[in-house]
N, C-alpha and C positions, 0 to 999 in steps of 0.2 A: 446530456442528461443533467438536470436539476438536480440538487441538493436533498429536496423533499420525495424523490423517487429514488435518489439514491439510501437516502435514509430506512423510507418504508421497503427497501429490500433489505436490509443490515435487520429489520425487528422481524421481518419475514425469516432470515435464516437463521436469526438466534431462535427464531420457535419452531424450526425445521431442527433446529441442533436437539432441542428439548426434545420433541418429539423423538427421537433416534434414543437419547438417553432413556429416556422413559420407556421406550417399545423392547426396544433390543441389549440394553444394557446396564438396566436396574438392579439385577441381580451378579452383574458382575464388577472386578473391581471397581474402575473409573466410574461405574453408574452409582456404587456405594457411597463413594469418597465423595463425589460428585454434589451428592444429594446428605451428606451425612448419617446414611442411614445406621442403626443401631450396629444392626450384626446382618451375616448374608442368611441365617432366618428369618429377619422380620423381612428382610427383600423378598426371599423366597414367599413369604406367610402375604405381600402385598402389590406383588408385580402383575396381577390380573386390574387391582386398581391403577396403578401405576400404569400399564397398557392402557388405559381409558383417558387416564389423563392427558398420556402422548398424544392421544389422537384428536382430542379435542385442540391442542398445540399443531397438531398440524394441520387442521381444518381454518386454525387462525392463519397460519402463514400462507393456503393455498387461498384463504377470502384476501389477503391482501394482493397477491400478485394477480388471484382474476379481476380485482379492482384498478389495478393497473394498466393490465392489458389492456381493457374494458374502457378506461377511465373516467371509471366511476368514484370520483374524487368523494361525493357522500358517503359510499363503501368504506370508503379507506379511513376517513372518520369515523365510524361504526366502527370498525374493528380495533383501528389506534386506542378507541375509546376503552372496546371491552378489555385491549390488554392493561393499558393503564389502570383501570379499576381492579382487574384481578393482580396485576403484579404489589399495589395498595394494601391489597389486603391478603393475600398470600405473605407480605412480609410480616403484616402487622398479626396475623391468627399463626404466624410458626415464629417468628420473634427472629426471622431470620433476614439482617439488613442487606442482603449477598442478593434479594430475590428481586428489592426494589432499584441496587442498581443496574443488574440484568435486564431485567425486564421493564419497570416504572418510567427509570429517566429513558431508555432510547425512545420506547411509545413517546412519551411525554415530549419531549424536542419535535420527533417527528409530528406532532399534532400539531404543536403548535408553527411548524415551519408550513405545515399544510393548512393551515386556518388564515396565517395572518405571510404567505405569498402569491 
């Protein structure tokens, strides 16, 4: 197994992890502390959004391993790309630098090991 497959599953299960914090455990502790959130009211008051966001996180990590399976190496750029864009700007609209190295740099290696191998 390649580097760049090995990779695009390491950004696949960090957004399979998200997803899980976000679905199942937003409003409890780890998902709080997790995410910083205020108090377990405003979890409570946002975990219906927070459910949506999960699922959109996991729809990124299931487009990359059917890109794999699949390989559909264009795929896996499309996706590397939207997460890199949203981890960009999720750091830069919550002023939180935790989200860019999460999510930003593994996309971002991964793209570029899969562009330029």
């Amino acid at each position: 197994m390649n580097l760049k497959i090995i990779f695009t599953i390491i950004v696949a299960l960090i957004h399979a992890y998200i997803w899980y914090l976000e679905m199942f455990l937003w409003t409890k502790k780890k998902g709080i502390k997790a995410f910083n959130l205020k108090s377990k009211e405003f979890a409570d008051e946002t975990k219906i959004l927070a459910a949506n966001q999960g699922l959109y996180n996991l729809f990124i990590a299931a487009g990359l391993l059917w890109s794999l399976t699949y390989n559909k190496e264009d795929s896996v750029l499309f996706f590397l790309t939207c997460v890199t864009v949203a981890g960009i700007y999720g750091s830069y609209s919550t002023k939180k630098i935790s989200i860019f190295y999460i999510q930003t740099i593994p996309a971002l290696l991964t793209l570029l090991l899969t562009l330029f191998n």
